[in-house]
N, C-alpha and C positions, 0 to 999 in steps of 0.2 A: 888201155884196154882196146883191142882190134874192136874194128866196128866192122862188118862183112856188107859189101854195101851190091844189091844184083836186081833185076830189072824185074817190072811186074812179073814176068812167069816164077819167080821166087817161089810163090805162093800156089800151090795149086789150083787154088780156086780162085787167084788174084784175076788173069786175065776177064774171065767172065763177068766177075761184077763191077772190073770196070767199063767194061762194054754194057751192063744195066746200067750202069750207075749216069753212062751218059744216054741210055734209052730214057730213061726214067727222068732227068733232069732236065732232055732237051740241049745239054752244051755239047759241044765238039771237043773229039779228045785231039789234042796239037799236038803231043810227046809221049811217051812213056814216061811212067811214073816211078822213079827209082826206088827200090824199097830194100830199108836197114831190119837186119833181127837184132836185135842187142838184149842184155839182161835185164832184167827186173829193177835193177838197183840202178844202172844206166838207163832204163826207160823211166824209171821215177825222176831220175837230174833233171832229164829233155824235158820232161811234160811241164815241168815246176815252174809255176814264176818267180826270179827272184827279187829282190830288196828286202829293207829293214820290217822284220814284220811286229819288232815292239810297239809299233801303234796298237795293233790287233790284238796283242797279248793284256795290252791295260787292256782293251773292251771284252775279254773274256773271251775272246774268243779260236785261243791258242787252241785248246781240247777240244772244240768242234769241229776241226779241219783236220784230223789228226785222219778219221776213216774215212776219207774218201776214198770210193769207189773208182778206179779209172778205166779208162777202154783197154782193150789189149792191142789198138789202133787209134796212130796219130799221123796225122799230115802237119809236119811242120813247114808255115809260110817259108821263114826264114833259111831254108837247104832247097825247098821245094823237093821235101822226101818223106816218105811216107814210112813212119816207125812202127814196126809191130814186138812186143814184147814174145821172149821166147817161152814156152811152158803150152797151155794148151794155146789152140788156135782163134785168132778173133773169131766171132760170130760171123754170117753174112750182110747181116742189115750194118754192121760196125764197120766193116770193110766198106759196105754201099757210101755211107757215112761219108766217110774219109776220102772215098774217092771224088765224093763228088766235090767236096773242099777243095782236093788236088785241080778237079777240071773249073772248079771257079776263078782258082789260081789262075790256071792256063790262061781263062779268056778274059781277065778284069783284074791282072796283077797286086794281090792281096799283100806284097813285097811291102807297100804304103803303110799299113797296120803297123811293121816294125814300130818306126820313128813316131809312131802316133802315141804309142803306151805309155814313152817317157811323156808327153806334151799332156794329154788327158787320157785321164783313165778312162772314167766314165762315158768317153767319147769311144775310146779303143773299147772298151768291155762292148756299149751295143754297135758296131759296127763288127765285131766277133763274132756277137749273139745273132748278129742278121745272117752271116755267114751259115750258121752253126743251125738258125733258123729254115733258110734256103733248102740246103743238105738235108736235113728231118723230114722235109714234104717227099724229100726221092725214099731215102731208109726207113720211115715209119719210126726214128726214135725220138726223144724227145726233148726237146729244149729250151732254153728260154724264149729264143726270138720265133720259135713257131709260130705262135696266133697272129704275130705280126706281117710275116710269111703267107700264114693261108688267107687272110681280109687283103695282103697286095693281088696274091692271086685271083680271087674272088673278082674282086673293084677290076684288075687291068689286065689280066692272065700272066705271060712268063714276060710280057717288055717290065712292064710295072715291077716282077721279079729284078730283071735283068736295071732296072733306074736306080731300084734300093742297093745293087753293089755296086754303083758308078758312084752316087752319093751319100749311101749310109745315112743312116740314125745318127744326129748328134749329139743327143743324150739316153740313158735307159730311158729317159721319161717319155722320149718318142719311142723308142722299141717297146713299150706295154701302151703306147695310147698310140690307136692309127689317126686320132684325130690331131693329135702333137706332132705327128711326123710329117703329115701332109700340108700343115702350116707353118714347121721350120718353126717350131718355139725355139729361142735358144735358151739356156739356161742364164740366172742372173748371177751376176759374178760377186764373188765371196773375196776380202780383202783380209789376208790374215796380217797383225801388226809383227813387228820384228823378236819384239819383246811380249809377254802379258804373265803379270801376276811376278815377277822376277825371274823367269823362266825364257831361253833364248828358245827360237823358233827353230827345232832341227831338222824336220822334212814336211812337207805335207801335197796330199795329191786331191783330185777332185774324190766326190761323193756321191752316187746319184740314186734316183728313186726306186732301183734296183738293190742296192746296196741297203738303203736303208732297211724293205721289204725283208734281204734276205737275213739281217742282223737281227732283225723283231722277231723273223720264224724259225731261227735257229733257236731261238730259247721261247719260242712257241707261246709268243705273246697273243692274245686271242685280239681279231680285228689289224694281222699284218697290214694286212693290203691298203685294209679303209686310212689308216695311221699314213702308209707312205704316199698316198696320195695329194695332191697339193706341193708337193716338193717344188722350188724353183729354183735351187742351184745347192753345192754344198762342198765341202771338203773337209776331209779328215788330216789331223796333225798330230805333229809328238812336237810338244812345250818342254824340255829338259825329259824327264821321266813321268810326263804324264800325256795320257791319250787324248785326243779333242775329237767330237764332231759338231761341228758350225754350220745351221743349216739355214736356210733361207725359205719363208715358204710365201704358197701366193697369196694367203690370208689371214689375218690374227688366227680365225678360226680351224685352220690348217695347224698352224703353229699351235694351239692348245690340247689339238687330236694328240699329233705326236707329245705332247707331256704328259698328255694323261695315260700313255702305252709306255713310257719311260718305268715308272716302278714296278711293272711287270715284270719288263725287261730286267732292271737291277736284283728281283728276289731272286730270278732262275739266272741267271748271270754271278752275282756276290751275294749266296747266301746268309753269308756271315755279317754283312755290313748292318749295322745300327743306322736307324734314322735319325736327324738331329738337323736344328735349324742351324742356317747359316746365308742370313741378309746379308747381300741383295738379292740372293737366291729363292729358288722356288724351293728347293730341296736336296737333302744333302744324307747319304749314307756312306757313312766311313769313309774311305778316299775316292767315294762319286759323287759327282755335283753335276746338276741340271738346271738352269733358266730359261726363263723365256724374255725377248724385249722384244713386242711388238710383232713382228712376224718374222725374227729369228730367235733363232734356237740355239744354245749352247749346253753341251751333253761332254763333261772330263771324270778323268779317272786316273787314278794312281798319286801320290803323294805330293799334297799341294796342288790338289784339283779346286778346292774352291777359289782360294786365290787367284789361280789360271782364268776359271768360268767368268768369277768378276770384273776383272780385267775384260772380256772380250767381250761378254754383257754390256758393258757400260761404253762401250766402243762402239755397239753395233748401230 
């Protein structure tokens, strides 16, 4: 499929808002900003992330992600090009958006993020969010890493701006707490074993306080937030054909929050699953299983989750 690839005046209304989009941000624009129209079916490939998403399917969460909403405008790091879907026209504040992504590119080369998403997720997701955060103060839309954005603003004006894209958020847990960002918590490292429960280990990536939050409020478990907080490190896996998340938190008390938001989570998630004991576990419904050891947490699903959970349980 032809991609038609032409320079900001593409767009009629491109030139001007990226000349707002660096009034409004304070950057200098260094280039033109090359800009693709392509189709809806080719601007859904570009925007995608890929890899294996059967982890996410054990956690129920295939049919949550199906309607998202997306911009009709993207700046992709990776081309340094700015995609707009063909049909109606992005917005102005989408376009401000995007550009000013493009001019953070320009001056603090956002190219780094590539290689970061394979390495940690949860490191690439809020160093994204800070980006995406940045950008929202100039457009008015809204994001995750905003609040985080406007308290640097606030505390240091645009340097303090300008420190959070030189060194990024190392976890969500710093992009939702400015007080974790400004002390450089790092997260505590999660050791997943080769084997558990007779199940080989077949991918697993980081997990973090974001994640967790936004898993609890897709199935609209009451007390997301209170639940994800306390988080100290985490990662999700696929054990043969079953889902894991292995969390770490910073206090028993932490770790008992999130289990008590666990069977929330599983009626609006597998409303079919029956409850049923199954020691050394805390609990178990149909092919979900959940424990706690100490101030970790283990949350599996899919066929020979308890097995799996025991194994990592008793590991931890």
């Amino acid at each position: 499929m032809a991609v038609v690839i032409c320079g900001v005046c593409a767009l009629p209304s491109s030139q001007s808002a990226l000349h707002d989009a660096s009034r409004l941000s304070g950057l200098r624009v260094r280039h033109p900003v090359p800009t693709a129209r392509v189709s809806a079916a080719r601007y859904r490939a570009l925007f995608s992330q890929s890899g294996d998403q059967r982890v996410y399917e054990r956690l129920g969460l295939a049919s949550r992600s199906v309607h998202v909403q997306l911009p009709r405008a993207w700046y992709d790091v990776r081309t340094h090009r700015l995609f707009v879907q063909r049909g109606p026209r992005p917005g102005r504040r989408t376009l401000i958006q995007e550009y000013v992504r493009a001019l953070i590119d320009q001056n603090f080369h956002l190219r780094r993020l590539v290689a970061l998403r394979a390495r940690d997720r949860d490191h690439w997701y809020a160093a994204q969010s800070m980006v995406d955060g940045i950008a929202s103060l100039s457009s008015g839309s809204r994001a995750p890493g905003r609040a985080l954005a406007a308290q640097l603003r606030y505390l240091g004006g645009r340097s303090a701006l300008a420190s959070a894209l030189r060194t990024f958020p190392q976890t969500t847990e710093q992009l939702l707490h400015v007080d974790k960002f400004l002390e450089r918590e790092r997260a505590l490292s999660v050791r997943l074993p080769p084997r558990a429960g007779g199940a080989g280990l077949v991918e697993s990536e980081t997990f973090g306080e974001l994640d967790v939050r936004n898993l609890l409020q897709a199935f609209h478990v009451p007390g997301a937030v209170r639940a994800a907080e306390g988080w100290g490190g985490g990662r999700v896996a696929l054990y043969g054909d079953v889902g894991v998340i292995v969390l770490r938190w910073d206090t028993a008390a932490d770790a008992g929050e999130w289990q008590a938001a666990v069977p929330s989570y599983v009626a609006a998630a597998f409303p079919d699953a029956a409850a049923r004991t199954c020691p050394p576990l805390d609990a178990c419904w149909g092919d979900v299983a959940a424990g706690v050891f100490g101030t970790t947490s283990v949350l599996a699903s899919g066929p020979g989750s308890a097995e799996v959970a025991a194994a990592l349980v008793q590991q931890a």
